[in-house]
C-alpha positions as CSV (number, residue, x, y, z in Angstrom):
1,X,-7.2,11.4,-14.6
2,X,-5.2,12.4,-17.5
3,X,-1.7,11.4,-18.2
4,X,1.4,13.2,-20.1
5,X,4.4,12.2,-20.6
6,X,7.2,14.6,-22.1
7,X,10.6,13.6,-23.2
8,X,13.6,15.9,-22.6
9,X,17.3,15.1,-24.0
10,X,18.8,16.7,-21.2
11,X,17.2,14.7,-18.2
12,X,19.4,11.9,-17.0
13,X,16.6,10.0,-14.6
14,X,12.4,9.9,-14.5
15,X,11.0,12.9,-12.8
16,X,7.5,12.3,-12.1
17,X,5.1,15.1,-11.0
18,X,1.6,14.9,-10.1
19,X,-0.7,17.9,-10.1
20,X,-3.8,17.8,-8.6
21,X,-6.6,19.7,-6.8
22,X,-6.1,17.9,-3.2
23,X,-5.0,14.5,-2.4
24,X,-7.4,11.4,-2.0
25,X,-6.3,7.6,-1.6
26,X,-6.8,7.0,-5.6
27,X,-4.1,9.6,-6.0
28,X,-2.1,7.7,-2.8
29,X,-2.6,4.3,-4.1
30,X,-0.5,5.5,-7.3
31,X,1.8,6.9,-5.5
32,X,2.5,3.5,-3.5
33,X,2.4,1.2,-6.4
34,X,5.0,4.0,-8.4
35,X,7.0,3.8,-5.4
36,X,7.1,0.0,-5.7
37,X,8.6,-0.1,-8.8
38,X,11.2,1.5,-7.7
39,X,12.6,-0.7,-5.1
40,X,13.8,-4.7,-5.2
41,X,14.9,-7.1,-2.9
42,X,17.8,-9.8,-3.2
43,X,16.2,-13.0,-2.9
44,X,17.7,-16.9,-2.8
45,X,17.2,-20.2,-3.8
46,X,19.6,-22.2,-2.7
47,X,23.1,-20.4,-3.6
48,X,21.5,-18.2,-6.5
49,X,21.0,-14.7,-6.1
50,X,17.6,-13.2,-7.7
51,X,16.8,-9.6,-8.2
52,X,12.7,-9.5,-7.1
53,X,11.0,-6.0,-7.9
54,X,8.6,-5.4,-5.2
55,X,5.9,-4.9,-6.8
56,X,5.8,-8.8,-7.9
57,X,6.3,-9.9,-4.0
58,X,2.6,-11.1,-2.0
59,X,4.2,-11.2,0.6
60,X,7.0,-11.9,3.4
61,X,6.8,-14.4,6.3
62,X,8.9,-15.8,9.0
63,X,9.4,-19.7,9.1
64,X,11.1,-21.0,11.9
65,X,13.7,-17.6,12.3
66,X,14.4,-17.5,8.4
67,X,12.3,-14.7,6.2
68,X,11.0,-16.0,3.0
69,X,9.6,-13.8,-0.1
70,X,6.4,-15.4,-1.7
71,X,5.6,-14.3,-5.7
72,X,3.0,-15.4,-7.7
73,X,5.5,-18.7,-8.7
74,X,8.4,-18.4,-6.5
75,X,9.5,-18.6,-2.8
76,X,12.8,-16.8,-1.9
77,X,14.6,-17.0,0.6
78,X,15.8,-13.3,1.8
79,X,18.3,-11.9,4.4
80,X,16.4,-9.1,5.8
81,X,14.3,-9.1,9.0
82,X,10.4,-8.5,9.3
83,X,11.4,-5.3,11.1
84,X,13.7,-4.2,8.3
85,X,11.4,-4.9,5.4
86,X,8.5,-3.1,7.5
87,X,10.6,-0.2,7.5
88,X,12.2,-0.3,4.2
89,X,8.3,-0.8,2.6
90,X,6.6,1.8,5.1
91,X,5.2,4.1,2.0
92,X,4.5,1.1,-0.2
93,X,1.4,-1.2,-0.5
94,X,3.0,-3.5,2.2
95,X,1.4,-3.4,5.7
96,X,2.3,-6.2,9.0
97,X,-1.0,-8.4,9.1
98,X,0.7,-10.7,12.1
99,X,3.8,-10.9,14.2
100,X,5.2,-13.2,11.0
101,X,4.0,-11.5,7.9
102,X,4.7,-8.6,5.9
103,X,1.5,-8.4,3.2
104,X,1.6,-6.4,-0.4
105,X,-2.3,-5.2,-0.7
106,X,-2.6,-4.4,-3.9
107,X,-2.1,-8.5,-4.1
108,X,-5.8,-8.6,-1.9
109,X,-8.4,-10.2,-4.3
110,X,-11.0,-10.3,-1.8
111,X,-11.1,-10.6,2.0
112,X,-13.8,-11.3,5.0
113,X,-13.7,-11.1,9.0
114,X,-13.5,-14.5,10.1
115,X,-14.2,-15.7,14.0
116,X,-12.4,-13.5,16.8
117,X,-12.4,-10.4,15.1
118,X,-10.0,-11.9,12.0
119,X,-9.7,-11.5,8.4
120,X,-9.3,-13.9,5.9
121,X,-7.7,-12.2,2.5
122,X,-7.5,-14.4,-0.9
123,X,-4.9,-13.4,-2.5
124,X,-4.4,-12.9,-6.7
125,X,-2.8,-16.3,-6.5
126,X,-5.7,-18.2,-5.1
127,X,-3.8,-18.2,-1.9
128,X,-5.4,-17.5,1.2
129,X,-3.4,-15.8,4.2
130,X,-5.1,-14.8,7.7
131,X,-4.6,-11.4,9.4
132,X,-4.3,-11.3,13.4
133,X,-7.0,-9.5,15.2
134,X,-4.1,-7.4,16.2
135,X,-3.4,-5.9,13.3
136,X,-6.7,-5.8,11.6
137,X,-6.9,-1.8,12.3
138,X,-3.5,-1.3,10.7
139,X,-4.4,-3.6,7.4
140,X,-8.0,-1.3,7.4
141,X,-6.2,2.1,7.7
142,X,-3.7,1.3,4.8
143,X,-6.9,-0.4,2.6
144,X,-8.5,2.9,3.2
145,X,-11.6,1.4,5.2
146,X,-12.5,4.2,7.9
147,X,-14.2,2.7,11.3
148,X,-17.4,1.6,11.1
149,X,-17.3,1.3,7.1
150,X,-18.9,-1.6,5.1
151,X,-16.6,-2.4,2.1
């Protein structure tokens, strides 16, 4: 992969173009992660307001009907709904892994099926999260594992 950036006076925001002979999930893993930077989320602790780029967020859960933001240091408390973030991070990294939790894969160190058809993910931080039977397919299909597959 080779990469080339030229400046131009005239242009007032980053144009990014990417030329290639046919599309593979290298080239769509870039894509997600550029998108990422791209995008942040208000979070809180307490009555402070913090700006979180995306691309710093593990992951999102739902504790007791309030949504939480998890970095590698910080919990936030956020405003949006697992339904909103889900569509807001649709062509990003971020995939549903359970009915409370909203995962950033390119924060996956490792991960292993576990009993009843789950999977056990350590994260970057050393933290481990589980993902639901339910939604092992979806987690597979955005990790680029096609059925049947031994990664």
């Amino acid at each position: 992969m080779k990469i080339k950036i030229e400046e131009h006076p005239s242009i007032e925001d980053i144009e990014i173009i990417i030329k290639c002979r046919e599309k593979n999930s290298e080239l769509e893993n870039v894509v997600r992660n550029l998108k990422l930077l791209d995008l942040t989320i208000i979070g809180f602790i307490e009555a402070r307001k913090y700006i979180i780029n995306t691309i710093d967020i593990y992951y999102f859960e739902s504790v007791e009907e309030k949504i939480f933001c998890y970095t590698r240091d910080e919990v936030y408390e956020t405003k949006y709904r697992l339904y909103e973030l889900e569509s807001l991070l649709q062509s990003t990294p971020f995939v549903r892994v359970s009915r409370t939790m909203i995962l950033n894969i390119s924060k996956i160190k490792s991960f292993k099926s576990i009993l009843s058809g789950r999977i056990e993910c350590l994260l970057k931080n050393k933290e481990k999260v589980y993902i639901s039977r339910t939604y092992v397919k979806d987690l597979k299909k955005k990790l680029g594992i096609k059925r049947g597959e031994k990664k």
